[in-house]
Every structure is written in C-alpha cells, then in structure tokens.
C-alpha positions as a printed NumPy array, in Angstrom:
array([[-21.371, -57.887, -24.532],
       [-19.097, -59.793, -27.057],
       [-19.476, -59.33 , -30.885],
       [-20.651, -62.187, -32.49 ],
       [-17.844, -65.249, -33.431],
       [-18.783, -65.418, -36.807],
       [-17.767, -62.985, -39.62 ],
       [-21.384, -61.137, -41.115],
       [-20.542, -62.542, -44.263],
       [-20.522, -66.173, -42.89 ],
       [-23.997, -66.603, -43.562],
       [-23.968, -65.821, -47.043],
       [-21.434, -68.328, -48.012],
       [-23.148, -70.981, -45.866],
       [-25.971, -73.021, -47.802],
       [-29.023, -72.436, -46.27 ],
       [-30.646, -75.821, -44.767],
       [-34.125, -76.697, -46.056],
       [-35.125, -76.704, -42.253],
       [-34.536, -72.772, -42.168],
       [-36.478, -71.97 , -45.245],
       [-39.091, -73.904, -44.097],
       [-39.037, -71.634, -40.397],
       [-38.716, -68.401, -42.162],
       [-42.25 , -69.34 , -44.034],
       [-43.944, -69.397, -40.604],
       [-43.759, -65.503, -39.156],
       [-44.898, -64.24 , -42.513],
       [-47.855, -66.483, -42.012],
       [-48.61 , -65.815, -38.323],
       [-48.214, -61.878, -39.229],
       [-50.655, -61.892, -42.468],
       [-53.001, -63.852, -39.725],
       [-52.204, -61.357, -37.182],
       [-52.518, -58.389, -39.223],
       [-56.497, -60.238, -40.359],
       [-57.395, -60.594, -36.643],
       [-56.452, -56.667, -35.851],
       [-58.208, -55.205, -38.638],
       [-61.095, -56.743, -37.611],
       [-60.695, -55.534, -34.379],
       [-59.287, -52.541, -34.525],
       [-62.849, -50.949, -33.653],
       [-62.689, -52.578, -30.562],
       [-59.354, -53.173, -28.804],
       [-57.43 , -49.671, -28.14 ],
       [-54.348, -50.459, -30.426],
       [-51.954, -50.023, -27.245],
       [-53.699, -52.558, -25.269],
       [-54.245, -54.75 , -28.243],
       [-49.918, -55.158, -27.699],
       [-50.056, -54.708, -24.323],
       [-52.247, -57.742, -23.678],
       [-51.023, -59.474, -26.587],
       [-47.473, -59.737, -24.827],
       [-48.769, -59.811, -21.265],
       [-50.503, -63.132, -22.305],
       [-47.3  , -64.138, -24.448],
       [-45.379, -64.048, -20.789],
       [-47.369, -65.817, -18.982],
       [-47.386, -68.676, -21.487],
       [-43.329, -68.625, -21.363],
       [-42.795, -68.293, -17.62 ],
       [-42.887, -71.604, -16.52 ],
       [-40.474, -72.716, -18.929],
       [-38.24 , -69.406, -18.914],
       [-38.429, -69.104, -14.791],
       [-36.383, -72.563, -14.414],
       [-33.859, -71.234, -16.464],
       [-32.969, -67.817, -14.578],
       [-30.622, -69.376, -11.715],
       [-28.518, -71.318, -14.154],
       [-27.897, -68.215, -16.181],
       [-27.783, -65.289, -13.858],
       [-24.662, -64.565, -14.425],
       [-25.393, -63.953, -18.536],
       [-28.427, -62.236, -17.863],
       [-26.763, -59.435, -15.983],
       [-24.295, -58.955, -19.018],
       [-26.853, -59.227, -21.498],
       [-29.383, -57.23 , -19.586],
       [-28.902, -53.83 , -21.564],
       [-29.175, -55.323, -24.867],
       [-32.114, -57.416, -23.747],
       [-33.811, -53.827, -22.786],
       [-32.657, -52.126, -26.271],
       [-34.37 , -55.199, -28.137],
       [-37.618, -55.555, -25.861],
       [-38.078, -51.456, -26.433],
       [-37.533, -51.964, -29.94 ],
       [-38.701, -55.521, -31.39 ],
       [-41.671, -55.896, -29.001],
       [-42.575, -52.191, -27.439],
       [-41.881, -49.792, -30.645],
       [-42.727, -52.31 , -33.988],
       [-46.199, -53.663, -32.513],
       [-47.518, -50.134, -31.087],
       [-46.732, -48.118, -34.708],
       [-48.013, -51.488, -36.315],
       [-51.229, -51.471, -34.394],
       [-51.809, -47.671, -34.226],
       [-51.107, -47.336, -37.748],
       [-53.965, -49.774, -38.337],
       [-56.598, -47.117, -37.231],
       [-55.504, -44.48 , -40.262],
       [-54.552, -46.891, -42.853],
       [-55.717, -48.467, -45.553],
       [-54.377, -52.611, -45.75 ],
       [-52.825, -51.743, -49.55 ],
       [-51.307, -48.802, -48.403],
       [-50.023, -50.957, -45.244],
       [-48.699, -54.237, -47.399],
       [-46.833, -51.686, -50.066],
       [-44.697, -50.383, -47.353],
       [-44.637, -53.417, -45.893],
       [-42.961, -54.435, -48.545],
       [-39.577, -52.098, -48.214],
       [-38.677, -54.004, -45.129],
       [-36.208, -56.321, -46.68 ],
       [-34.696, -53.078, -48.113],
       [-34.495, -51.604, -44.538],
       [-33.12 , -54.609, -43.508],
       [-30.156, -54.551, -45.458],
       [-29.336, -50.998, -45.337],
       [-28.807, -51.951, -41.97 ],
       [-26.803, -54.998, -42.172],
       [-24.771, -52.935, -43.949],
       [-24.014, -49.959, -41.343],
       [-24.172, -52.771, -37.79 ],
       [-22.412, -55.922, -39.838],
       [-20.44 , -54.887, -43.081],
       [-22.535, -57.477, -44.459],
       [-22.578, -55.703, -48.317],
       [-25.491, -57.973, -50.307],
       [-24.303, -59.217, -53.241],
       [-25.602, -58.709, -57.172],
       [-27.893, -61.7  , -56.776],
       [-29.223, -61.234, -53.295],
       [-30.454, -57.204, -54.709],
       [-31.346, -58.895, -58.096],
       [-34.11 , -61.256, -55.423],
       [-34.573, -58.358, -53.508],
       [-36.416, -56.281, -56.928],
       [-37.765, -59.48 , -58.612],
       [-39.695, -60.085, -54.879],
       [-40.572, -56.36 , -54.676],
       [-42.076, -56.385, -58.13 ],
       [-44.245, -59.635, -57.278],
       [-45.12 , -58.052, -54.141],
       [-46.294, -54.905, -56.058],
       [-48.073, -56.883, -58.665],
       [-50.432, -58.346, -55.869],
       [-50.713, -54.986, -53.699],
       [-51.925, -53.276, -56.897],
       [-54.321, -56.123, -57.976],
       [-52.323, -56.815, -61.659],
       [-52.616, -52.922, -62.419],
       [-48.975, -51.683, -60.86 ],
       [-49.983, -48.33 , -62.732],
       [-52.47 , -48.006, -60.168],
       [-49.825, -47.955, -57.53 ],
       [-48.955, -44.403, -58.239],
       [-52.462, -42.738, -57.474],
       [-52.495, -44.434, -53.992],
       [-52.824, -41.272, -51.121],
       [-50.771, -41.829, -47.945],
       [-50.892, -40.203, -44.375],
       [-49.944, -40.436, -41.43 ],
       [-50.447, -44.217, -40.802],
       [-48.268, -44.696, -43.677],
       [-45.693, -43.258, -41.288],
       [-46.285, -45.526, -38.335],
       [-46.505, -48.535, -40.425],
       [-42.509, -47.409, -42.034],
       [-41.616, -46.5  , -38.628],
       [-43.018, -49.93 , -37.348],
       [-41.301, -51.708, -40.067],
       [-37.795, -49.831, -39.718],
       [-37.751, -50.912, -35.927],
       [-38.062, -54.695, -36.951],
       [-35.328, -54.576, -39.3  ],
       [-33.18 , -52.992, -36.618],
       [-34.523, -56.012, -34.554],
       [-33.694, -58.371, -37.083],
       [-29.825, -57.217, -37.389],
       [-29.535, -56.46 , -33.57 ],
       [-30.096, -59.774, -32.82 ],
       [-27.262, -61.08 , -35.418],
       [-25.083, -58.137, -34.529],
       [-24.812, -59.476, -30.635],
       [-25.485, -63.361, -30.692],
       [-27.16 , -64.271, -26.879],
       [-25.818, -67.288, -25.379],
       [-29.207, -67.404, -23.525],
       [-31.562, -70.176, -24.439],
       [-34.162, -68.906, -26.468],
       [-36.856, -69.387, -24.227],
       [-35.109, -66.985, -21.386],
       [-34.004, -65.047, -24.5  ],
       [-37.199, -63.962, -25.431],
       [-38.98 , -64.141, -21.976],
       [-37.016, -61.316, -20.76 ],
       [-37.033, -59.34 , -23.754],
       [-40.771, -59.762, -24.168],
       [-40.519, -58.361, -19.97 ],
       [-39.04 , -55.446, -20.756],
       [-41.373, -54.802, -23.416],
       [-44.207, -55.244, -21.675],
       [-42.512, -52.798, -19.27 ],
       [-42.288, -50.028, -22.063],
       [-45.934, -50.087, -22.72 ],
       [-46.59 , -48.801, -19.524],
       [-46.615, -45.033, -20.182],
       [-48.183, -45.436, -23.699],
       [-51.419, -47.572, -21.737],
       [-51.159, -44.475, -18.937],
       [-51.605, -41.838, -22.051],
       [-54.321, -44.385, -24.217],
       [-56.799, -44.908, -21.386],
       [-58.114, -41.846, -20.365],
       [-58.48 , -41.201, -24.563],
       [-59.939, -44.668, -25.386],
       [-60.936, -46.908, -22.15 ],
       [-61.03 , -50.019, -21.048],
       [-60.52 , -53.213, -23.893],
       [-64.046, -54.918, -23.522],
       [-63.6  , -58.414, -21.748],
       [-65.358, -60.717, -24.359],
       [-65.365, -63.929, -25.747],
       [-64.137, -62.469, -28.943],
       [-61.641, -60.223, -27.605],
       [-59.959, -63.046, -25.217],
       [-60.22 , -64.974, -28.305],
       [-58.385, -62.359, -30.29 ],
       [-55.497, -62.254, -27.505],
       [-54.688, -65.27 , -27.05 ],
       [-54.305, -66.483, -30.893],
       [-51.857, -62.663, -30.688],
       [-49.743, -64.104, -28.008],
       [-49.572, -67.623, -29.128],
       [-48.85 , -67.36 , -33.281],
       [-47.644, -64.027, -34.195],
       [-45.636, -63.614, -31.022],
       [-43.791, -66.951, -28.871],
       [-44.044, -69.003, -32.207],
       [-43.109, -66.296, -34.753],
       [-40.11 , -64.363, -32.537],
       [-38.895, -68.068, -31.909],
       [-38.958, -68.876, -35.66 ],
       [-38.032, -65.579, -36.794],
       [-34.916, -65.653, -34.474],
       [-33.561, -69.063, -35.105],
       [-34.089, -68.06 , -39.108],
       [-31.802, -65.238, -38.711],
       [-29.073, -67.296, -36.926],
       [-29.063, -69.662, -40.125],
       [-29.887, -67.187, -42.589],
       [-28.198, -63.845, -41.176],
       [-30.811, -60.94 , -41.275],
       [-30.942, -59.672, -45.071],
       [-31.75 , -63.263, -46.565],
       [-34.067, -63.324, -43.603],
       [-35.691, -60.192, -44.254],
       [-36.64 , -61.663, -47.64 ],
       [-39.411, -63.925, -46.444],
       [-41.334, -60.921, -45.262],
       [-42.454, -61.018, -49.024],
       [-44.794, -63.627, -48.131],
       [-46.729, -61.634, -46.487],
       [-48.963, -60.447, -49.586],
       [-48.561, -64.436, -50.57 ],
       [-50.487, -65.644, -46.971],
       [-52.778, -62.498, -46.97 ],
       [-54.088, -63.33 , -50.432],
       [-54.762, -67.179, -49.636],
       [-56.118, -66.24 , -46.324],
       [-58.382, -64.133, -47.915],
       [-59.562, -66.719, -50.269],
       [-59.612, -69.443, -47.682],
       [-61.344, -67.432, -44.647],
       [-63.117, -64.592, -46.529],
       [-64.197, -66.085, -49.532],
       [-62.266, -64.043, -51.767],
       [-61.541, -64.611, -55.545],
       [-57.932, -66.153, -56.659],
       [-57.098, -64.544, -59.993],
       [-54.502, -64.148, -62.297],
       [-52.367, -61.425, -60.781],
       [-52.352, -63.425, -57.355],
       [-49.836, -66.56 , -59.262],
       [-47.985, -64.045, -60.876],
       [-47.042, -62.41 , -57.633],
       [-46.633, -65.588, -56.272],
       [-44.45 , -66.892, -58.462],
       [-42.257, -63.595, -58.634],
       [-41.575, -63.524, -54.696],
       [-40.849, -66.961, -54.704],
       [-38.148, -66.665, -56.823],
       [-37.251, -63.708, -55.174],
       [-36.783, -65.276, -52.293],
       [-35.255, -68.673, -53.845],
       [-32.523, -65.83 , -55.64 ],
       [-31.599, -64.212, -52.867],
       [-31.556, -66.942, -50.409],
       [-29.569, -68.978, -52.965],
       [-31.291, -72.339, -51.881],
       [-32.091, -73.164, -55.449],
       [-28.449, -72.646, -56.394],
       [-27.228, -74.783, -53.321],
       [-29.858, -77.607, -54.155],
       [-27.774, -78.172, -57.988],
       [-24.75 , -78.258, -56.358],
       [-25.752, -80.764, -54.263],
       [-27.524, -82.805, -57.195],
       [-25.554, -85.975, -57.992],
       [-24.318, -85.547, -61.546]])
C-alpha cells in the first residue's frame, strides 16, 4: 500500500476545525458508557463473547450499507486487504479482549489511571511510524491533562495515587491501551482510500474472525452468554455507540487531527465517567471533579492548539 500524501507533520500546522473537536468528544463518551455497561456485566457475559457479540452485532448493522460498496472497490480491497487484517487483529480483536478481560481482575481506578498513559503511548508511536516529534506545547497539554486526569482518579488526594496495588489486569488494560494507540497511528500511517463504511466493515470482519480461537478456548472455561433481555440490551448499545459510531468518529478525528492531538481526547474519559456517574448512579459532584475538569480541558485545548487558532482568527 502507498504511504500517506501528506507529510506527519501536516496536521500539526493545520488549525484544527471546530467540527473535529467536537467528533473527538464523542468516543471518549461512548467508551466511559461502554466501560459502565461492562462492569456491570462483567458477572455475566464471558469477557470474550462480550467482544465477540459486541462486533458480530456491529456487522450486521454495517452490511447493508458496506455490501453495496464491495464491487465498486474490489480492486482497493485486494491491495488494502493485509493492512485491513493487521488493523481488525489489532484495533478490534486485541484492544477489546485485554479491555474486557482485564475488567474481571481490576479495579475501575486502577483501570482509568492507566487509561490515562494512552496519549503518551500514542505519541511514542507517532514518533517511531510518522516522524511526527510533538512539540513543547503539545507535551506541556499532554502533563497539564495527565495531572487533571490524576486529580479525578485519586478523588483530590493525588498522594493517594501511590498506595494503589496493581496486578495482572493492570497489564491487560496497558496492553489493551498500547494496541489502540498503535491503531490510532496505523490508520494515519497508511491513509485507506476506502469509504469508511467498507473501511471499517471489513476490518471489524476480520476481527470478528480473530476471536474465533479465543471463544474456542473461553467456552469450555465459562459457557454460554445467557440470552436475556438485559444481555441483548447490553449488546446492542456495545455495537451501536462504542463501536460503528465511535471507530467512525474516532477515525475521521485522526484524519483532521493526526493521532497524538487525537490521542488527547482520551482524557475525557475520567470527565464522562464522573458525570455519568452523577447523572445515572446518583453520585456526588465535588470539588476535585471541576478541577480535573478544568485541567484536561486545557490540556486538551493546549495541545490541540484550537484555543490558539480561535485568536488568530479573532478580528482585531
């Protein structure tokens, strides 16, 4: 396949388009709401099948838009196809089975504070793929968001951070995360000229396809997922938010953005799991919840450099 057009640094001296900042806020969302919906229940979909079906469903909702498409664009699926099998093993096979798995030994701080070193990931490899070196400002974002992000993990007491025990769901959630920021760059690193519908059809295909032997090795440990109301429910809001609608957003964010600036808005995540939490679970909004707020916000706004391209667009 053909490198991308566009020099990796393009997208740092472009000004970011309020349109993509207002994208890249979605998959944080759909994830914190994802991440809800498998906690509660992780005691009673298998964490395999809980992807498994998740994407199955996510297929069957894109096939009759994505089937149309194959015969027009034969030709640049067969010299895509490799890649498309490198991203559906990594973005939609590897990240969501580590993710899920790692669900069942962790605790959710533990989870979000690793969580958290994705935008680092994320860079590192933009750096090694693209030669895309982040600049003073974008790393200056990258702590200030780290720090909010840390200030809401550890409930206003970042002392407390350091007593935290970790184990071997710690491990799968890093692991998880490290495959989505390969994702993330992968996807800038070799541009498709698919539409994104077939784009992510066929990549969500051969992810479903690498399930396969991890379902063959879960089953005899854990059976069957119970067919209930609650767990059909529980699919099908998987497959439709956190998966078409997030990949598509999450994609089209990093074609605007390029991946590091992109990466960034995974800081939300601690933002839409606290409001969540006070919205749907009645939880308390206190102090340490605005600060963090405010601190990944302009985090974000820092490393994105939307503020600074909004006062060079104000009229004098």
């Amino acid at each position: 396949m053909p490198a991308m057009s566009n020099p990796p640094s393009a997208a740092s001296a472009q000004r970011p388009p309020l349109s993509a900042i207002l994208i890249g806020t979605l998959p944080p969302l759909f994830w914190s709401g994802n991440f809800l919906v498998a906690r509660v229940m992780a005691g009673t979909i298998p964490p395999i099948q809980m992807s498994f079906w998740r994407w199955v469903t996510a297929l069957v909702i894109l096939a009759p838009f994505a089937l149309p498409l194959v015969s027009a664009h034969r030709a640049t699926l067969r010299r895509e196809m490799p890649f498309l099998v490198v991203l559906g093993a990594v973005g939609i096979t590897a990240f969501n089975c580590f993710v899920y798995a790692a669900l069942h030994y962790t605790t959710v701080v533990n989870a979000a504070l690793i969580n958290s070193l994705m935008p680092v990931i994320t860079f590192l490899f933009a750096l090694v793929l693209l030669r895309d070196r982040p600049g003073a400002r974008q790393m200056a974002g990258v702590a200030i968001a780290l720090v909010g992000a840390a200030v809401i993990i550890a409930r206003g007491d970042v002392g407390a951070l350091a007593s935290l025990g970790f184990n071997r769901g710690d491990l799968l959630v890093l692991a998880g995360l490290t495959f989505w920021a390969l994702y993330t760059v992968l996807i800038r690193w070799r541009r498709t000229a698919l539409p994104m519908t077939l784009f992510l059809a066929v990549t969500i295909f051969f992810g479903v396809l690498f399930h396969l032997p991890f379902i063959a090795w879960e089953y005899p440990r854990a059976g069957a997922m119970p067919v209930t109301m609650e767990t059909l429910a529980a699919i099908a809001f998987f497959a439709v938010f956190p998966s078409v609608l997030a990949y598509i957003f999450w994609n089209r964010t990093v074609a605007a953005l390029g991946p590091g600036r992109t990466g960034m808005f995974m800081y939300l995540m601690p933002v839409f799991s606290s409001v969540l939490g006070v919205g749907l679970l009645g939880e308390a909004f206190h102090l340490y919840h605005g600060a963090g707020i405010a601190l990944i916000f302009a985090g974000i706004t820092l490393t994105t450099g939307f503020g600074a391209a909004r006062a060079a667009n104000k009229p004098d």
